[in-house]
LOLUMGU-292895 format. One record per atom (N, C-alpha, C, O): x, z, y. Coordinates in steps of 0.05 Angstrom, whole numbers, padded with zeros to 5 digits, always signed. Layout:
REM LOLUMGU-292895
XZY
...
//
This chain:
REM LOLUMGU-292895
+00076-00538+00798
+00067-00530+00772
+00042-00514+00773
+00040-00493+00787
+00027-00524+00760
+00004-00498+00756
+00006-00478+00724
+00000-00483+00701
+00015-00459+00735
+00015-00438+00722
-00003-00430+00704
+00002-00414+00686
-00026-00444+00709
-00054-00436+00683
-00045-00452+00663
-00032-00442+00645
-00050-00472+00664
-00056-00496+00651
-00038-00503+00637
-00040-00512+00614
-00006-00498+00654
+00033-00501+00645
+00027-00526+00644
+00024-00533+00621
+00024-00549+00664
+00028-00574+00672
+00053-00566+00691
+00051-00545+00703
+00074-00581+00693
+00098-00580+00698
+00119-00605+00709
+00111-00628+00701
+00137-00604+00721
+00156-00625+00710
+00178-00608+00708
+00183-00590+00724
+00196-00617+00683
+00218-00613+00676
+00231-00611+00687
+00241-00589+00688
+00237-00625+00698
+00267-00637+00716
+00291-00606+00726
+00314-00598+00721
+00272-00597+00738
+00293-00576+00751
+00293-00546+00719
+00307-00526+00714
+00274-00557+00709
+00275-00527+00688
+00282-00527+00661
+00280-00546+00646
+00292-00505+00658
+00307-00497+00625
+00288-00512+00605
+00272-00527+00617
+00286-00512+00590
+00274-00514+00561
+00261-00494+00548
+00238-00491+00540
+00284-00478+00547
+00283-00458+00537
+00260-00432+00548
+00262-00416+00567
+00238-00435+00528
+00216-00412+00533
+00227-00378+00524
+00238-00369+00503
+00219-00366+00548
+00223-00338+00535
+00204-00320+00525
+00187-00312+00541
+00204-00313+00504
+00182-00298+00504
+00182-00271+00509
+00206-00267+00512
+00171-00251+00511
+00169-00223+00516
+00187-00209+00502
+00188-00217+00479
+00206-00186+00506
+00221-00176+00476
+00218-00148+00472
+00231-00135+00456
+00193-00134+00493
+00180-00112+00472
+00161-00107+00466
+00153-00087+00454
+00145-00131+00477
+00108-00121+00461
+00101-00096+00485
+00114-00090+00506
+00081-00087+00476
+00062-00072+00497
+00068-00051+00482
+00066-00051+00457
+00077-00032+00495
+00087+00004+00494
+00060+00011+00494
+00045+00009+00513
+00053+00024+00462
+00020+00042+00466
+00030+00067+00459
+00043+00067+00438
+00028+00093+00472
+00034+00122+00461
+00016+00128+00443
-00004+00115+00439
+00021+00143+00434
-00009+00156+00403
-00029+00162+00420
-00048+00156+00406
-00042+00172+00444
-00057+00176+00453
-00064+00172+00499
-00068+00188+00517
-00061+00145+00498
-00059+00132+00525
-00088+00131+00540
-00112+00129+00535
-00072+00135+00560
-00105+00145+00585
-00096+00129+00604
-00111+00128+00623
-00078+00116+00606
-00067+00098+00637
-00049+00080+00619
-00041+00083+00596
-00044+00052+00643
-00046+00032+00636
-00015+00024+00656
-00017+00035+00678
+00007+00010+00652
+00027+00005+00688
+00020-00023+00664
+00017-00024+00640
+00019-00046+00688
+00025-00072+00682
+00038-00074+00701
+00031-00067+00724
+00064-00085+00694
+00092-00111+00705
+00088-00144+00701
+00068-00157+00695
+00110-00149+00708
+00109-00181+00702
+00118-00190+00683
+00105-00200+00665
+00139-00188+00685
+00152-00200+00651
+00193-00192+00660
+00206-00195+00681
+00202-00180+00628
+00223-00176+00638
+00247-00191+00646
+00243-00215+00644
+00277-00183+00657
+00290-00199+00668
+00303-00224+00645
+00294-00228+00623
+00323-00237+00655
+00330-00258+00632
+00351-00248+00612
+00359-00256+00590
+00359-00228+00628
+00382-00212+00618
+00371-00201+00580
+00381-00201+00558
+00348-00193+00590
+00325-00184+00560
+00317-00203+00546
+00321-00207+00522
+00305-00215+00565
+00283-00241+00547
+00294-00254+00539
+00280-00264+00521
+00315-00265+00540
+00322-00281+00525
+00352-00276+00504
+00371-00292+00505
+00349-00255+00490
+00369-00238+00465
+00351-00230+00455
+00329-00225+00464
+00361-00227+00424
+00344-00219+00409
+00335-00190+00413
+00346-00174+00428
+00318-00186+00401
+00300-00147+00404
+00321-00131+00401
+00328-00117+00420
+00335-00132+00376
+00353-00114+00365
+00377-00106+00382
+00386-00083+00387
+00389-00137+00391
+00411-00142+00410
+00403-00121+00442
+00423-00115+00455
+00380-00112+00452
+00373-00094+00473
+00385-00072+00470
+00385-00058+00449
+00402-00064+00497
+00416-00043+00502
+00392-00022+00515
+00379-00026+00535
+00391+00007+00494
+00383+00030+00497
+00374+00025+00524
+00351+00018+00527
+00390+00026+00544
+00381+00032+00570
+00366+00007+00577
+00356+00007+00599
+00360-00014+00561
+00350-00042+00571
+00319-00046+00564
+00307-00067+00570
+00307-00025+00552
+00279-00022+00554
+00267-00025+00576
+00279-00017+00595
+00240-00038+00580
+00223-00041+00603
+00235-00038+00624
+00246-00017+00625
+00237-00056+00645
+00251-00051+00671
+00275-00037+00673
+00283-00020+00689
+00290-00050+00648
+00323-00042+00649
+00342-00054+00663
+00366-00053+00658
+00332-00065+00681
+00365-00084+00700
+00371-00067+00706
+00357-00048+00713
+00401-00071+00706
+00414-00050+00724
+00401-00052+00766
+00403-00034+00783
+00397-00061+00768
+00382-00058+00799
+00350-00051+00801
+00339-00042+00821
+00337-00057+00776
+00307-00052+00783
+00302-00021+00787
+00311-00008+00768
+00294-00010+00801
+00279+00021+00817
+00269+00034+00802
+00274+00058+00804
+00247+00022+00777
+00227+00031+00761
+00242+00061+00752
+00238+00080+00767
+00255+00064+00734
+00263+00084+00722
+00272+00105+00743
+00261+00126+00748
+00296+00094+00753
+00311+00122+00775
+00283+00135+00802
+00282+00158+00813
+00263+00113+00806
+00232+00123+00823
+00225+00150+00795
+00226+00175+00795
+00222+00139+00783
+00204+00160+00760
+00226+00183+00758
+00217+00206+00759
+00252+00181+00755
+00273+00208+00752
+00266+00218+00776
+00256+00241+00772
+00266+00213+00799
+00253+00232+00823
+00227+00244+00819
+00224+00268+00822
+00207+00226+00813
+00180+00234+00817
+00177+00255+00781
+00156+00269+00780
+00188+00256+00766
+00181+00272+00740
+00204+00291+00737
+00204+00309+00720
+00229+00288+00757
+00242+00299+00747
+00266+00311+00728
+00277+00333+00725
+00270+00283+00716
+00276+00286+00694
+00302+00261+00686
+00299+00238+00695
+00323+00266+00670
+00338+00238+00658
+00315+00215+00654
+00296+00220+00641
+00317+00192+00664
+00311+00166+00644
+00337+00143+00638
+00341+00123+00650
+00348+00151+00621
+00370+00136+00628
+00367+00119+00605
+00369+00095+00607
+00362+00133+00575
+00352+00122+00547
+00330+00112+00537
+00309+00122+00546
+00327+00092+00518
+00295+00086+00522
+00288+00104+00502
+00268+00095+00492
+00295+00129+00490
+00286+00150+00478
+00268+00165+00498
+00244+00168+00500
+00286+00172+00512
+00277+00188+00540
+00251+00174+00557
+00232+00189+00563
+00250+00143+00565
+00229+00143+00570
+00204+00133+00556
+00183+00130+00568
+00208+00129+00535
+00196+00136+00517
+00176+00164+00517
+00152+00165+00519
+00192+00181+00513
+00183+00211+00515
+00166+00215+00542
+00142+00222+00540
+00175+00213+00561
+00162+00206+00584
+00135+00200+00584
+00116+00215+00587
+00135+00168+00578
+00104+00157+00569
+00088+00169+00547
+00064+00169+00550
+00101+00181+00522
+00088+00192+00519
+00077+00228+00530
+00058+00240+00522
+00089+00232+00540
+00079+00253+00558
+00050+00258+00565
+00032+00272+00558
+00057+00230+00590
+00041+00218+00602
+00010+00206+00597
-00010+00205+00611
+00017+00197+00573
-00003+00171+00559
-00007+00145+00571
-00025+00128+00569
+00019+00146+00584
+00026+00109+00596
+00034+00094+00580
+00057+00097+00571
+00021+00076+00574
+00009+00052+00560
+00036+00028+00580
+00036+00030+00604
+00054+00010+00568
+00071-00010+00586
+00062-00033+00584
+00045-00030+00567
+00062-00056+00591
+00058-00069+00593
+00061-00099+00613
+00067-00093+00636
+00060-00122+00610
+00065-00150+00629
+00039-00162+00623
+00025-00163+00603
+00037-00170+00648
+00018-00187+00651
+00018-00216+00644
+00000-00233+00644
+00053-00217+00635
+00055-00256+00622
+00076-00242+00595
+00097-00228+00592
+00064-00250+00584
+00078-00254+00545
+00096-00277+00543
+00109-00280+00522
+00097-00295+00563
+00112-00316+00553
+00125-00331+00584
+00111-00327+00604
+00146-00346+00588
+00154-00365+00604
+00182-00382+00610
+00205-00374+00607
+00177-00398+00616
+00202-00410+00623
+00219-00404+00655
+00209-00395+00675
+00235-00408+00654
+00248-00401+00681
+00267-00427+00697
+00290-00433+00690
+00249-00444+00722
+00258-00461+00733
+00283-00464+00747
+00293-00485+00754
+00296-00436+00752
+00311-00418+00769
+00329-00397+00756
+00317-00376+00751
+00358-00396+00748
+00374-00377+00743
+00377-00352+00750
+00399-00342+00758
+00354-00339+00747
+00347-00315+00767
+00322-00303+00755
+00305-00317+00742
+00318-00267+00761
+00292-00266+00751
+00267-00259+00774
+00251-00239+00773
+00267-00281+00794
+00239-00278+00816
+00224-00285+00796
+00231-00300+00778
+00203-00275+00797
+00176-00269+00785
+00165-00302+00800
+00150-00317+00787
+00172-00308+00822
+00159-00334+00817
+00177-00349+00817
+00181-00356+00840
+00194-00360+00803
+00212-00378+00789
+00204-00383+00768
+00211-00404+00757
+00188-00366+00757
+00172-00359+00724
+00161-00381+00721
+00158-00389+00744
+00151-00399+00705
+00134-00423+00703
+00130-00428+00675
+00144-00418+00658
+00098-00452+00667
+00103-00449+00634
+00091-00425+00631
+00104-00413+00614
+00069-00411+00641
+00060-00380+00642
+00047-00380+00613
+00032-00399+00608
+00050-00361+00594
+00031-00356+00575
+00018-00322+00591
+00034-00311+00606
+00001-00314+00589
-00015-00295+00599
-00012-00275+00573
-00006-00284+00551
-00015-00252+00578
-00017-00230+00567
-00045-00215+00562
-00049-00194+00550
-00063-00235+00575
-00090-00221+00585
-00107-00213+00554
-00120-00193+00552
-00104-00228+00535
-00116-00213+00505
-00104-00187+00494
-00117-00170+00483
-00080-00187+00498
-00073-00159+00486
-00072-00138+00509
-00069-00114+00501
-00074-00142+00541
-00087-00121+00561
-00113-00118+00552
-00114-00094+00543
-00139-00132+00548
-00164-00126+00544
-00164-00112+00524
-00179-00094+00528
-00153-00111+00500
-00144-00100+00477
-00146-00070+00484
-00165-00055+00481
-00118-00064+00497
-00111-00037+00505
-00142-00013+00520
-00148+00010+00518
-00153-00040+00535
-00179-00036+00561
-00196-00018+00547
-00203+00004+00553
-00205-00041+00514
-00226-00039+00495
-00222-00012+00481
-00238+00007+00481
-00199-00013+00471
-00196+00002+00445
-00188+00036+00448
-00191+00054+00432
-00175+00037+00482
-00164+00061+00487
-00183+00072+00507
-00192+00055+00522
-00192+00103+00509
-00205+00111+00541
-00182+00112+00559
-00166+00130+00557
-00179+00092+00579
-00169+00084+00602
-00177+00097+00617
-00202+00099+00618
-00160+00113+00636
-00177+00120+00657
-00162+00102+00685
-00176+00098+00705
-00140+00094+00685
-00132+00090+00711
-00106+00059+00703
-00092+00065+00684
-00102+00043+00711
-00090+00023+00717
-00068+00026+00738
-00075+00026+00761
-00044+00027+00732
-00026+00025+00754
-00007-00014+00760
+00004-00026+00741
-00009-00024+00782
+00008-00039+00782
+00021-00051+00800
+00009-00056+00821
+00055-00063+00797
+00076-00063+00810
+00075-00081+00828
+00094-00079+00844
+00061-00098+00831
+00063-00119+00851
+00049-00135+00860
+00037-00148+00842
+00042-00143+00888
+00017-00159+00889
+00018-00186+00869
-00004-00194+00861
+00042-00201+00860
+00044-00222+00851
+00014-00209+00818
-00008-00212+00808
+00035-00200+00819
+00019-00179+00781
-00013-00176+00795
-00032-00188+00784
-00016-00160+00817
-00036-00163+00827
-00057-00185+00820
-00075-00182+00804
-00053-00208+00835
-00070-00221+00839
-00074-00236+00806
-00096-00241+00798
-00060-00238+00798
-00061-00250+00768
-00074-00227+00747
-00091-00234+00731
-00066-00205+00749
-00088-00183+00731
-00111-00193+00737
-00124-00204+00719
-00123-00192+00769
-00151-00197+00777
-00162-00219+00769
-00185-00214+00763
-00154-00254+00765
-00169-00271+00760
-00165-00267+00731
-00179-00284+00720
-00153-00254+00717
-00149-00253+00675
-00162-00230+00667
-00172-00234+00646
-00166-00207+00676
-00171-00179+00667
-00199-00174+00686
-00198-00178+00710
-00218-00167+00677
-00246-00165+00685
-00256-00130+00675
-00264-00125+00652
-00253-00115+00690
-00246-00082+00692
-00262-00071+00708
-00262-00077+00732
-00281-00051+00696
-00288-00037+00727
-00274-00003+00719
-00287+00018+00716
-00246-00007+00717
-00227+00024+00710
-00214+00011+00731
-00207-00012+00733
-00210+00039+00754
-00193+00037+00773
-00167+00024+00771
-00157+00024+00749
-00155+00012+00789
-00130+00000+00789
-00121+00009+00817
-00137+00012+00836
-00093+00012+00819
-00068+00022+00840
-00047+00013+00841
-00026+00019+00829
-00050-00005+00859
-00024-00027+00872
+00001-00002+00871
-00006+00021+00866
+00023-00007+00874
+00046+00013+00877
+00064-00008+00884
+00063-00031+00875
+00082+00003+00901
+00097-00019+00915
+00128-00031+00887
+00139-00020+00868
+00131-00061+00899
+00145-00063+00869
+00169-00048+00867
+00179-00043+00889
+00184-00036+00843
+00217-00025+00833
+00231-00046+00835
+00253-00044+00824
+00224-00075+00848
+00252-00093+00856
+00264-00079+00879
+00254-00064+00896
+00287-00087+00876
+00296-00081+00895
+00299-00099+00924
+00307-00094+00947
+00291-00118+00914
+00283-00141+00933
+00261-00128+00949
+00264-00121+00972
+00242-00125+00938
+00222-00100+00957
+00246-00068+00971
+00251-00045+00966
+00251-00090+00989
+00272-00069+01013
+00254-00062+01032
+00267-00046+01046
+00233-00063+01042
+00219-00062+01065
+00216-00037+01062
+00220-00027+01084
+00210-00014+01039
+00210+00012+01031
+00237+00025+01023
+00254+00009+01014
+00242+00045+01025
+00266+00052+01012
+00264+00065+00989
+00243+00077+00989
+00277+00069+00966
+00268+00084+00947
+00251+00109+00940
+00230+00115+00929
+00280+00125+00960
+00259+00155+00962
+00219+00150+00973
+00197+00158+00965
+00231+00131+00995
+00202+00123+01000
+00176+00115+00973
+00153+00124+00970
+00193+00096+00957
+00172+00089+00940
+00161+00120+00925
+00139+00130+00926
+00188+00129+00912
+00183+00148+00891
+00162+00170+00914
+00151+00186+00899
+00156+00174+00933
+00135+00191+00949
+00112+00176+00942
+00093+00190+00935
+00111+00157+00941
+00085+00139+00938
+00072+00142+00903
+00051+00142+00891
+00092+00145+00900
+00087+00150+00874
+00082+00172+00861
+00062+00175+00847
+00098+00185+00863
+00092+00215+00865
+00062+00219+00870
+00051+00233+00852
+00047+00211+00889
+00020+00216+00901
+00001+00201+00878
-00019+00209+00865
+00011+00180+00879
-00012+00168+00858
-00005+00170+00832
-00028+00170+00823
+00012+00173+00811
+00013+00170+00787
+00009+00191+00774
+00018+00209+00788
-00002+00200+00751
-00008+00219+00740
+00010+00243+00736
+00030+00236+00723
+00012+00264+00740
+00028+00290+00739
+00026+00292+00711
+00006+00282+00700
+00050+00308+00693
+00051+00319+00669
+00039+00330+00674
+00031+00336+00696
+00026+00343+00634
+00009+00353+00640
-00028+00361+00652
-00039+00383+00652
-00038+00336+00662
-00057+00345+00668
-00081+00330+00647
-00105+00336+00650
//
């Protein structure tokens, strides 16, 4: 399949397109940017309303994202009130780098994803309209796809991904890494 274009064959894949189910997290006043991939199936595909509190942005029960950030800030994220509050703290801006896809595969690997709709107009959006100062993002996959869609000269910072499939690091490990690079409250 090519992923640009969403030339495909069926055969092995759902029908069923998912689309994104929270839109791009802007705080009232954002200076940094985290792009992800797109969330698990567990989300994407229930309605908005139907999302369990804790099932905001990188809510599987196994993804890292949140319990990394309760180390590195300190703090509960257990509610999406809470990280909410957080970002806005912060002025982290959320975001995926795909708004839309189908899934070839009963599972949520990021490349099982297929049928790609891109995200890349409402990232430039955020680029244009907000002073950005810094770009954070989770994975080389997100990686390499920000780089040929998003045309930026505002720093960007790989961070190793909150799958937990990314075992090569251990958590505490990541949240150190992170800790170092992501913005401190406050500054």
């Amino acid at each position: 399949m090519d992923g640009v274009s969403g030339r495909t064959e069926l055969s092995n894949m759902s029908a069923f397109i998912e689309e994104h189910p929270f839109g791009d997290f802007i705080p009232a006043h954002p200076r940094y940017v985290w792009v992800g991939s797109f969330p698990g199936k567990e989300f994407s595909a229930i309605a908005r309303d139907e999302i369990p509190e804790e099932g905001w942005y990188y809510g599987q029960k196994v993804n890292q994202f949140w319990p990394i950030l309760e180390i590195v800030y300190e703090r509960e994220l257990k509610l999406k009130a809470q990280k909410r509050a957080l970002c806005e703290a912060l002025g982290m801006a959320l975001t995926d780098i795909i708004y839309s896809a189908r899934r070839d595969r009963d599972n949520n690997l990021d490349e099982n994803l297929v049928d790609l709709t891109f995200n890349a107009p409402a990232i430039l959006g955020i680029l244009e309209r907000y002073p950005i100062e810094k770009i954070f993002i989770n994975s080389h996959l997100v990686q390499a796809r920000f780089r040929r869609l998003v045309k930026t000269d505002i720093p960007c910072f790989l961070l190793p991904s909150p799958s937990p499939r990314n075992a090569r690091i251990s958590k505490a490990q990541k949240a150190e890494i992170y800790k170092a690079i992501l913005p401190k409250l406050g500054e």
